[in-house]
N, C-alpha and C positions, 0 to 999 in steps of 0.2 A: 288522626294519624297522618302526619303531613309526608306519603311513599312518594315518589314520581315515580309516572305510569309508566310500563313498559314502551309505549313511544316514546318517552325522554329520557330512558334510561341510556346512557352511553354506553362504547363496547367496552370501553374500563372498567365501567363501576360494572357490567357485565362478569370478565375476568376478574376482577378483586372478587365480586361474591361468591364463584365460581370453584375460586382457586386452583385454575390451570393457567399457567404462565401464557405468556406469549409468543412464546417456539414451538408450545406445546399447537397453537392454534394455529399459526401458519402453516406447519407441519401436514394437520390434520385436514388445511386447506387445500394442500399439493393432494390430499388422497382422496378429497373428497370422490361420493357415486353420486351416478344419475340416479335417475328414479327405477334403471334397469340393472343396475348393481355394480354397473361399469364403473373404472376409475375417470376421473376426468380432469384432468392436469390443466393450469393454467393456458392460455392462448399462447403465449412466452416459451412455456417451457417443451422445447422442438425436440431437445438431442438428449442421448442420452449421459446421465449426471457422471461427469470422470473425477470432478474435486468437490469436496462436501465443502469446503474451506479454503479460504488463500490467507498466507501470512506476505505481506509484502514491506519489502527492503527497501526504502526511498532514501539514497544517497543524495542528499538537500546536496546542492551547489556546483551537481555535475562534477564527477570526476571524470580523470581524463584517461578516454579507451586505449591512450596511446604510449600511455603507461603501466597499463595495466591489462588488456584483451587483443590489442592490434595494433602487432608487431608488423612496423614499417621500416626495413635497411635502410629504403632508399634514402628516408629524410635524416637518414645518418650521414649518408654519400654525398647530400647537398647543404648541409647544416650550414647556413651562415649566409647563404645567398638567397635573393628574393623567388616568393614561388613567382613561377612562370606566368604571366598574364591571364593565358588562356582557362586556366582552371580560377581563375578568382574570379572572374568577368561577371559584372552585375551584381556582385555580394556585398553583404554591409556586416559590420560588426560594431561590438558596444566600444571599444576602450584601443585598438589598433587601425593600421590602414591596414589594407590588403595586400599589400606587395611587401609586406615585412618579412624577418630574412625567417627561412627555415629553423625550426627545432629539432634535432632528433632525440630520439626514447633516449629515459635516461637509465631505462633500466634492462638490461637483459629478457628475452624468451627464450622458453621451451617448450617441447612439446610432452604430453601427457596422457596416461592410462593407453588404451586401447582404442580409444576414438580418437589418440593425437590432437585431442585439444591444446590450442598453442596459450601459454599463460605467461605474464612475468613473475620476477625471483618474488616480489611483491606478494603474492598469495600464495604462501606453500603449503596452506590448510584445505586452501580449495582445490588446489595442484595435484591434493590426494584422491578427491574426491569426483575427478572429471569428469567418468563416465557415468557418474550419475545429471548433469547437468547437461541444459541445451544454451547456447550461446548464439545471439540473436547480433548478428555485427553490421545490420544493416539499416537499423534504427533511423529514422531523422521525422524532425518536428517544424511546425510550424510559427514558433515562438524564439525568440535569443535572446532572454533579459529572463532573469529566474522569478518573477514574481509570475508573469503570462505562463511561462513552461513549467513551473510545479503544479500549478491548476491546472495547465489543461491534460497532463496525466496523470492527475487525480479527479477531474471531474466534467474530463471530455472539453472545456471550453478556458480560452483567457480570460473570460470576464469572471469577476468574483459573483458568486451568487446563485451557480449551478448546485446541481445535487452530484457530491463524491460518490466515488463508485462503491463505497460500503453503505452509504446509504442506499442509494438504489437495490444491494445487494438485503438489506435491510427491509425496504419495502418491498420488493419482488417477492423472495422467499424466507424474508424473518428469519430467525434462530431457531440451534438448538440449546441454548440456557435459557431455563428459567428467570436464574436467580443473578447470572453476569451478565453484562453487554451485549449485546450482537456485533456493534463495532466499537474494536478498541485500537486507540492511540498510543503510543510510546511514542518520547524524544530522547537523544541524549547529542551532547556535540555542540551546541547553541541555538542561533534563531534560526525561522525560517521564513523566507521571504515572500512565501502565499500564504501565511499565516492560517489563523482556524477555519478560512473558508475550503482550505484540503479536505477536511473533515467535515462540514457542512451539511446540511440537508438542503439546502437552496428552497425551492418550489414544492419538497416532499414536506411532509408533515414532519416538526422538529422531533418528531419522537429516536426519528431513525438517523439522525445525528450521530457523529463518533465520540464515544467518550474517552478526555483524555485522563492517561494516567500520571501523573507528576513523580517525579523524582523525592528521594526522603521515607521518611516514616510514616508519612499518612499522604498514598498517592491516591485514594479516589478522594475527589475534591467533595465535600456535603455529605462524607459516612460516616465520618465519626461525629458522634451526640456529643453536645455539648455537657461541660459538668453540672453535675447536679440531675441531667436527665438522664433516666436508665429507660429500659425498653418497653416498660409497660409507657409511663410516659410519653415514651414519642409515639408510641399505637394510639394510641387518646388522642394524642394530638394532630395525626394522621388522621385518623376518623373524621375529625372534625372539622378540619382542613378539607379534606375529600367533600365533605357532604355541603362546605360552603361553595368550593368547587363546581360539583353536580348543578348545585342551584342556578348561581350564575351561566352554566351551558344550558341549560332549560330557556332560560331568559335571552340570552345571546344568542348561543350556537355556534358559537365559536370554535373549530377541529382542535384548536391549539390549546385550550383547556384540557382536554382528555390527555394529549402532550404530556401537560404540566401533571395532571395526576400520574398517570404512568412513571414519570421521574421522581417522582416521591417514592412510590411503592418500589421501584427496581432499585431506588437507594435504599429504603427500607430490608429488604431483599438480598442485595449485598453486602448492610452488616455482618449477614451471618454465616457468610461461603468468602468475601473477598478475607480475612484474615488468615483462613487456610490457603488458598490461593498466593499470596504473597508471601506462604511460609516452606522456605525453603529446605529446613532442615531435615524433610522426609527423603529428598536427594539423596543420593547414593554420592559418595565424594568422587567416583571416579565421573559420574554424568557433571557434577560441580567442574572439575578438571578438565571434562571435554570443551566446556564452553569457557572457561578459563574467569569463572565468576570468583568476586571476590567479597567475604565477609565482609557484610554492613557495607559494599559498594553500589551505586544505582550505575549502571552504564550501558553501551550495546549490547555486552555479554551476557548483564543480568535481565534484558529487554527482550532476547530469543530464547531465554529460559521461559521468560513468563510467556513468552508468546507460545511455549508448547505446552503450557498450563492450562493456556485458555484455550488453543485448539482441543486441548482433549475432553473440556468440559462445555462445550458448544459453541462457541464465539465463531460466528459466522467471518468474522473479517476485519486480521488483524495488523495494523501500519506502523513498522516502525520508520522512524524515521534518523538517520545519524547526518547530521548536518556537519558546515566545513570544510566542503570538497572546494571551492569557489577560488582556484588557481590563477589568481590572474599574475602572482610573483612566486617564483621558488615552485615552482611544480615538484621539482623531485622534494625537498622537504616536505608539502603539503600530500604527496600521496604516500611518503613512507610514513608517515602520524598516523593517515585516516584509516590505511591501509591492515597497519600493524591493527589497530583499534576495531576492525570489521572481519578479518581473514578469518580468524580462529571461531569464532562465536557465529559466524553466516555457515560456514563447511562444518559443524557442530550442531548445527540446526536438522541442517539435512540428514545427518550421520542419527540424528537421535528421532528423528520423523520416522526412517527408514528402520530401523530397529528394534521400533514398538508397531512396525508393521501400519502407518499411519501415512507416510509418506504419500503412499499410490494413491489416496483422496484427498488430501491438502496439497494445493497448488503453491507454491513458493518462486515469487518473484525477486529480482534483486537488481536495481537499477536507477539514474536519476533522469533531470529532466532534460537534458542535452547533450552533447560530448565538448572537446576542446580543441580548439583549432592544431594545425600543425604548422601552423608559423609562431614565433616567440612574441611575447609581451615586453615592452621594456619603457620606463617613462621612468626617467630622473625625478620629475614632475610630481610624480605620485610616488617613487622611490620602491617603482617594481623593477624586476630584470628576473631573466629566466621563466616565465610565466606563459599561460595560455591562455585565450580569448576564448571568450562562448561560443559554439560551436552546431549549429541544430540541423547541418545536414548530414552527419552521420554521428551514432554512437552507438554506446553496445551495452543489452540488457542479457541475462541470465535469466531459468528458469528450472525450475525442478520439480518431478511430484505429480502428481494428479493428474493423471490422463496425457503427459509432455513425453516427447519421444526424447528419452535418455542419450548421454554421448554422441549428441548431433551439432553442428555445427552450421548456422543459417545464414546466407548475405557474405558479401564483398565490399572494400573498397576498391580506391586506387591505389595507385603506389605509394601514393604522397597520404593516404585516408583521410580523404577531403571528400568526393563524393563517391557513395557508395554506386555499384558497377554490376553487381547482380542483386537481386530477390530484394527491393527494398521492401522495408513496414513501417507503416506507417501508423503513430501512437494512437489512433482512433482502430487502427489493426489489432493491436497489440490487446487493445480493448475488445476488441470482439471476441478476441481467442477468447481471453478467459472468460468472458459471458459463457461461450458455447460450453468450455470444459464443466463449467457450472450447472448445462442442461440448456440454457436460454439463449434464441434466438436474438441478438442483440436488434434487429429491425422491429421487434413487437414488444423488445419492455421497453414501454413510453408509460408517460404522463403529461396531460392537457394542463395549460397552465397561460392563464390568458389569452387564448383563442389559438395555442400552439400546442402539437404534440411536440415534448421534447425529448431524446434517447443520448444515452450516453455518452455515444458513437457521432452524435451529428445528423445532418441531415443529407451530406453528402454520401455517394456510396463509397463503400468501405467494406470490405473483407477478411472472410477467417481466416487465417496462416495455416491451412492445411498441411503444409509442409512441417508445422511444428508438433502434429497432432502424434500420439504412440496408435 
């Protein structure tokens, strides 16, 4: 009988024979006791857990805060004339000069709810919903070209090749599904310009990689059997697959096999739960409504439905992404599209987290990778006018949910919202926060990975936003 011994047996073929998932065993890692009955919690995990889960909102292409979060008169009052020297001094940008003439909003503010959160006419779903949100307007990044700045707020670094923060979230503390993902992807809206290394595993083991889901009738990519094969069939062939697998890591050793097993079986695994999960029709039409989903449509609307689907059946950490914000002509056209397209189904989100009681442990972010200058774009050349230039010393992200202090309002610009002037954070900040509201220490979740510990966060210091804390 040709068994491999318990020393070659991998922690895979461990769980497959087992039959407890792998949320089940992270889970039971965070509880593990000593030998005196004590619990003993990873090294990592410091604080105490405020979000079991984050859903987050990645507005691909930077939209502009200046249309939509911060309301500036003055560049109403100077529209047309160049900004003033002193505040451009030493900056650089992708596609204008510096001294190009002022823009002002094109769109009306007000103020809102009981915290006077100030909004424009642009979001009047979220407008309803202010005091449940914290708005963060003091944002700025290290990056001004969207391929470096969608990666480095999704995976701490410009260079392609790190580990995204659902992976990390993924290796730290694993899942609570068995049978779905731990991190899951959504797109809608077009490309993106840091493409799948946002979702990446970098240097972690690819296990904990994000899975994407595709738009259409068969969005997990490798679930559906081919014809002719039903389910006893691909078990057989699963088996067999598996055990030529085993072999080969007895002989190798290779982590990335056990990887590869694992993606077999959580495909396997989610034939038989992702068909209920994509099916909508147990909705109640008026939560259809709230989100403004629409039969047989894939889009953002139907992207925050699913993402409360998968929150409620464990998915540790879900990304959507709505791409398009990328204003360098027509900004008012470009944020009434994107806007109209995200308002209803983001302040829907909340509204249905918060109602099923689920809210207060899911974290909800909603933000992109930069802001937009306040001087205008214009080139005959390229046949832009009206337009904003990339912008990474100030913007403005949202948050709601899980352990976030409700109806608050953080950070300043200036007048012109150019540079911000009180309480900046900084995007490795913004990263700490939610490690902590998670439970985790963002200084001690690392991993060695060619003679380097690396963390999410960097190696520079960096801190919690206490001030965002509930």
């Amino acid at each position: 009988m040709n068994t491999p011994s318990l020393l070659h047996r991998t922690r895979r073929h461990f769980f497959q024979d087992c039959g407890i998932g792998v949320g089940k065993i992270a889970l039971a890692s965070l509880l593990a006791k000593d030998s005196f009955g004590a619990v003993v919690k990873p090294d990592f995990m410091r604080f105490p857990v405020k979000a079991k889960r984050v859903i987050y909102l990645f507005m691909a292409g930077a939209p502009s805060q200046l249309e939509l979060f911060d309301d500036k008169p003055k560049l109403k009052e100077i529209e047309g004339k160049p900004i003033p020297p002193s505040v451009i001094k030493g900056q650089r940008y992708a596609f204008i000069q510096p001294d190009a003439a002022v823009l002002g909003p094109r769109f009306p503010f007000a103020k809102h709810g009981q915290s006077g959160a100030v909004l424009s006419d642009r979001l009047p779903h979220l407008a309803k919903i202010a005091d449940d949100l914290t708005f963060v307007k003091s944002m700025h990044t290290d990056h001004f070209n969207h391929a470096p700045a969608q990666l480095f707020m999704t995976t701490g670094s410009g260079i392609p090749g790190r580990a995204s923060m659902g992976s990390w979230l993924s290796y730290g503390i694993g899942s609570e599904a068995d049978d779905l993902p731990g991190f899951v992807v959504m797109r809608s809206g077009g490309n993106l310009s840091g493409g799948s290394a946002m979702w990446g595993s970098g240097f972690l083991p690819s296990e904990h990689q994000g899975v994407p889901f595709r738009e259409g009738s068969d969005p997990i990519l490798h679930v559906t059997n081919p014809k002719g094969i039903d389910r006893t069939a691909q078990r057989q062939t699963l088996d067999l697959l598996n055990k030529l697998n085993r072999g080969t890591h007895q002989r190798m050793g290779d982590p990335e096999i056990t990887a590869r097993i694992e993606a077999y079986e959580m495909a396997y695994r989610m034939q038989a739960r992702a068909p209920e999960l994509m099916d909508f029709s147990k909705e109640s039409k008026e939560t259809l409504d709230l989100y403004g989903v629409k039969k047989g449509k894939s889009d953002f609307a139907s992207n925050c439905l699913l993402a409360r689907r998968l929150a409620e059946r464990g998915s540790r950490f879900i990304q959507l992404y709505h791409s398009g914000w990328d204003a360098h002509s027509n900004v008012e056209g470009n944020v009434k599209k994107n806007a109209k397209a995200i308002d209803q189904a983001s302040a829907a989100l909340v509204q249905d987290l918060k109602q099923r009681g689920m809210l207060e442990d899911t974290l909800v972010v909603w933000g992109g990778e930069f802001g937009r200058t306040p001087m205008v774009e214009a080139s005959a050349a390229l046949k832009r006018s009206n337009g904003r230039d990339h912008h990474p010393q100030a913007f403005t992200v949202w948050l709601a949910g899980g352990g976030i202090k409700p109806g608050f309002t953080l950070g300043k610009t200036d007048d012109l919202g150019f540079h911000v002037t009180e309480d900046p954070v900084h995007v490795h900040d913004l990263q700490a926060t939610i490690l902590q509201l998670l439970g985790i220490d963002h200084t001690r979740l690392s991993f060695r990975f060619q003679g380097l510990d690396f963390r999410l966060t960097g190696v520079e210091e960096h801190h919690v936003v206490k001030e965002l804390l509930a």
